[in-house]
Every structure is written in structure tokens, then in C-alpha cells.
N, C-alpha and C positions, 0 to 999 in steps of 0.2 A: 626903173620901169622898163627900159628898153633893152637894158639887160638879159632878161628874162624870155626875150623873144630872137634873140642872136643864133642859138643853137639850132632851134624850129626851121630860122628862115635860111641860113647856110646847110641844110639839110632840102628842103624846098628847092636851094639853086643846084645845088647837085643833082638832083632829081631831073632838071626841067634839062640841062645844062645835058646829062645821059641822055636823054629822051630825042632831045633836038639832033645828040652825034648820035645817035641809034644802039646804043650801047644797053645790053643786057644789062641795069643797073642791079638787079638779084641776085645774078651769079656773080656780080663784083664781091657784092656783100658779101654771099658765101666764103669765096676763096681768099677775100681781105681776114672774115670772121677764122679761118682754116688756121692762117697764117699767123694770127696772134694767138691761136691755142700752141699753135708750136712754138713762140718765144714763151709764152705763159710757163708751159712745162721744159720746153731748156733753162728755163731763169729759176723755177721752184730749188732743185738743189744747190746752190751758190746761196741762195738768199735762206736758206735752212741751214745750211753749211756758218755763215756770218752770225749767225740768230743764235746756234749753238756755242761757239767759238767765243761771244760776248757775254754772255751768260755763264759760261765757265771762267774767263776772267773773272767777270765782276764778284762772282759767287766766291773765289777762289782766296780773297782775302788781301792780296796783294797790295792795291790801293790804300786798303787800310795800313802799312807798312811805312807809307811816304810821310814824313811829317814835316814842321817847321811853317814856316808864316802863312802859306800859300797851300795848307794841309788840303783847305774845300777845293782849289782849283786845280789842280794836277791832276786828279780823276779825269776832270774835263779834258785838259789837256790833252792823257793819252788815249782817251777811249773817241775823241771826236774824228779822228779819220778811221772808225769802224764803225760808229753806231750816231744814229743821232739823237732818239730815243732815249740810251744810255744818258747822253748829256744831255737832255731836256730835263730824267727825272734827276741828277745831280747841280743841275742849275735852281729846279723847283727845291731844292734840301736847304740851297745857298740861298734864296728867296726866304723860307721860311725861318732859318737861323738867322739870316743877318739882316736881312729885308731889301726890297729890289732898291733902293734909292741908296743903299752902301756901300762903299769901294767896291768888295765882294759881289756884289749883283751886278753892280754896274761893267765889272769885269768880266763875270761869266755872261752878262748879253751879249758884250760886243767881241768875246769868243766866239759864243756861238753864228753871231752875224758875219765875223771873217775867217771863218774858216766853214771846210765843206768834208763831209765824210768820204775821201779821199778812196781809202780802199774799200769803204763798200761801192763805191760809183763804180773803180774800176771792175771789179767783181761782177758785178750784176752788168754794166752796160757791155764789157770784154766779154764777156761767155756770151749774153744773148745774141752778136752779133758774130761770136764762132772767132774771136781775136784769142793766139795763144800764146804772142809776146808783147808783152805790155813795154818795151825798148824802157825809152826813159819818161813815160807818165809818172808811175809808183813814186819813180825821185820828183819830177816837177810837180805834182800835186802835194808833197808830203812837205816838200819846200814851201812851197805858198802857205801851204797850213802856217808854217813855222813863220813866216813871214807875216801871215795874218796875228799870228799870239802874240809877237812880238811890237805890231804895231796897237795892239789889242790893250796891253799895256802901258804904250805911249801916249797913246788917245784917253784911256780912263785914269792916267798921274795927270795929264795937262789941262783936260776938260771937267773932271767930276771931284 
């Protein structure tokens, strides 16, 4: 219930909060509103760029190539530091085939819950804020991932 009244009223204190320091609250709005059309449209191409680039994977066949026990989770595996999308609708494949309460579901959950889209994060948050050496994120996020799948598998052999 109170919920619902959070935004209105943190909207309200800013309001009263400008007014009291004499602050043009308008023109904030404006040049705040300015300021996110310019990351808006620095970010449109990275995130079109990403969009294109996982679609021509997934489309491309590849995936279908990998086989052996683990045929449904691999997809996930390498498409989840690009897309997260991708793995939502391959985890929904791995739900309908094998059912969420299965090895298989229960493993592509807790993939998708320890690990994070790694290079689309960098991608989209490095460009919108104009960063054009990424040093060593690409390796530490891409590690975590790996660290996430591998505990991903420890947890749904000893839990599920």
C-alpha cells in the first residue's frame, strides 16, 4: 500500500527541498532530461551492435554443434556474458524439456542467478560513460562468471 506512494512523495521533497534552496527546479529538469538523451543515444549503438552480434551467433548454428551430457547447458554457458535474453529463452527450452524441478532446470537457474552478462554490462555501461580501456574488468567479470558456473554446479550436485 505504501508502496505506491514512495515515488510521488520523494518527488514532492525534491520539489519543496528546490524551492526552500531557491533553485530553478525546471531548468534542472530540463538539462538533467538533456543529459539522458545524450547517454540514451551514446548507448543506442553498442546495444544494437550486442543485439546484432547474438543473433548472428545463435542464428549461425554453432550451438547446435556442441554435444555430450550437458548438450542444453552450454548454450547458456557461452551466450550468458552477452545476452541475458538469449539465456532466459534457453533456460525456458530447458524448463519445457526437462522441467524446472530437474537437474537440468535446477542448473540452468542457478546459472542464470550466478552469473551476470559480463560483456554486455561492459559494453553498454564503458561506452555510455565514454571509458575506452576496459584494463582488466573483461578478464575479472568473465572469471566470476566462470566461478559462478562452476559453483553453479557444485551447489545443484550437493543440493538438488
Amino acid at each position: 500500500m505504501l508502496s505506491k506512494y514512495i515515488i510521488p512523495l520523494i518527488v514532492i521533497i525534491i520539489v519543496f527541498y528546490g524551492f526552500f534552496k531557491k533553485v530553478d527546479i525546471y531548468e534542472c529538469f530540463l538539462e538533467g532530461s538533456v543529459d539522458g538523451l545524450k547517454t540514451v543515444v551514446s548507448i543506442v549503438p553498442v546495444v544494437l551492435a550486442m543485439i546484432f552480434a547474438v543473433n548472428i551467433f545463435v542464428e549461425s548454428g554453432v550451438l547446435n554443434l556442441i554435444g555430450g551430457k550437458f548438450k542444453e547447458i552450454v548454450p547458456m554457458i557461452v551466450l550468458r556474458p552477452i545476452s541475458g535474453n538469449a539465456t532466459l529463452a534457453y533456460m525456458s527450452k530447458i524448463f519445457q524439456r526437462y522441467g524446472v524441478d530437474s537437474y537440468f532446470g535446477n542448473l540452468a537457474s542457478v546459472i542464470q542467478g550466478a552469473t551476470d552478462t559480463t560483456i554486455y554490462v561492459l559494453a553498454l555501461y564503458f561506452s555510455s560513460v565514454g571509458i575506452k580501456k576496459s584494463r582488466y574488468a573483461l578478464i575479472g567479470g568473465l572469471f566470476a562468471d566462470m566461478c559462478g558456473i562452476i559453483a553453479a554446479f557444485i551447489v545443484v550436485k550437493c543440493f538438488f
